[in-house]
N, C-alpha and C positions, 0 to 999 in steps of 0.2 A: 427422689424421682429421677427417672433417666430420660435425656433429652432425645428424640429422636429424630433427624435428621431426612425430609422427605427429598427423596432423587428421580430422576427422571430418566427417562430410555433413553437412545440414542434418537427415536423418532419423536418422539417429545422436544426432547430437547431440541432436535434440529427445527422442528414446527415453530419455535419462540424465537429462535435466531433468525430462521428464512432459509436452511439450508435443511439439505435431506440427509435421510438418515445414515448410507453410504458416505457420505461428505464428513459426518462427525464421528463416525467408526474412524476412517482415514486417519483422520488430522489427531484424535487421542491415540491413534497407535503411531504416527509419527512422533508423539509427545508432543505435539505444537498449539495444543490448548487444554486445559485443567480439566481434567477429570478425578475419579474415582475409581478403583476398578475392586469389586468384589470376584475373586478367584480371577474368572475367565470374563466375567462379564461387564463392560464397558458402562459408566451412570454419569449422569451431572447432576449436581446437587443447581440448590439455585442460586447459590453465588458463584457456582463452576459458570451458568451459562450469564448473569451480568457481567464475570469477567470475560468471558468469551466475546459478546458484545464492546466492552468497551476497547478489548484491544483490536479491535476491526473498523472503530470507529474513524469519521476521515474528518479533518478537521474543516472550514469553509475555508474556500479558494477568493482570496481577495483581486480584485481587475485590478491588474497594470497600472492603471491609469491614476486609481486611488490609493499605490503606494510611493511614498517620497523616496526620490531618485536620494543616489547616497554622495555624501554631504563631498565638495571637493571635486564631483567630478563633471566634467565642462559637455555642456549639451553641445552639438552641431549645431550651427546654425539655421537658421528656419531654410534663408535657400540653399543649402548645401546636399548632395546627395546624402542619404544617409551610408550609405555601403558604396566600398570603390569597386569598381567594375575589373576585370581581372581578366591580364592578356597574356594568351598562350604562348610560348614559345616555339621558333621551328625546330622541327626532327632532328635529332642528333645527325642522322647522316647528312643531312644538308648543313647541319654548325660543322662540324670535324673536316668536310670536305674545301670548304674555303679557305 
């Protein structure tokens, strides 16, 4: 028996990812995500579009607050500014003339 293999349009496919179908033309003729191409015409099978999904995936962003500061290096003090404050310099023609 021969296995056969069901694909999907460019509009298909972009409908399961979230993206349209000019978007997934684009990106398979930049080569920047898997496809298939019979002759001229552009397909994703369905492991083209889970891998298309998972490389788009974002990973979760953990708060500041709940990650430990790195080991060695010395917090400021509670009353201390945290950033110095920074003083301009005068104009070169008024340094050089003195």
């Amino acid at each position: 028996m021969s296995e056969t293999t069901v694909t999907h349009s460019p509009a298909e496919a972009g409908e399961m990812v979230g993206k349209g179908e000019n978007w997934m033309k684009t990106k398979a003729r930049q080569r920047l995500i898997p496809h298939t191409r019979v002759g001229r015409t552009i397909r994703f099978s369905s492991s083209d579009v889970a891998e298309i999904i998972r490389m788009f995936r974002q990973p979760a962003q953990v708060p500041a607050h709940l990650v430990p500061s790195a080991p060695g290096r010395a917090k400021p003090p509670s009353g201390a500014p945290a950033v110095r404050q920074l003083q301009s310099r005068p104009p070169k023609r008024l340094r050089d003339s003195a």
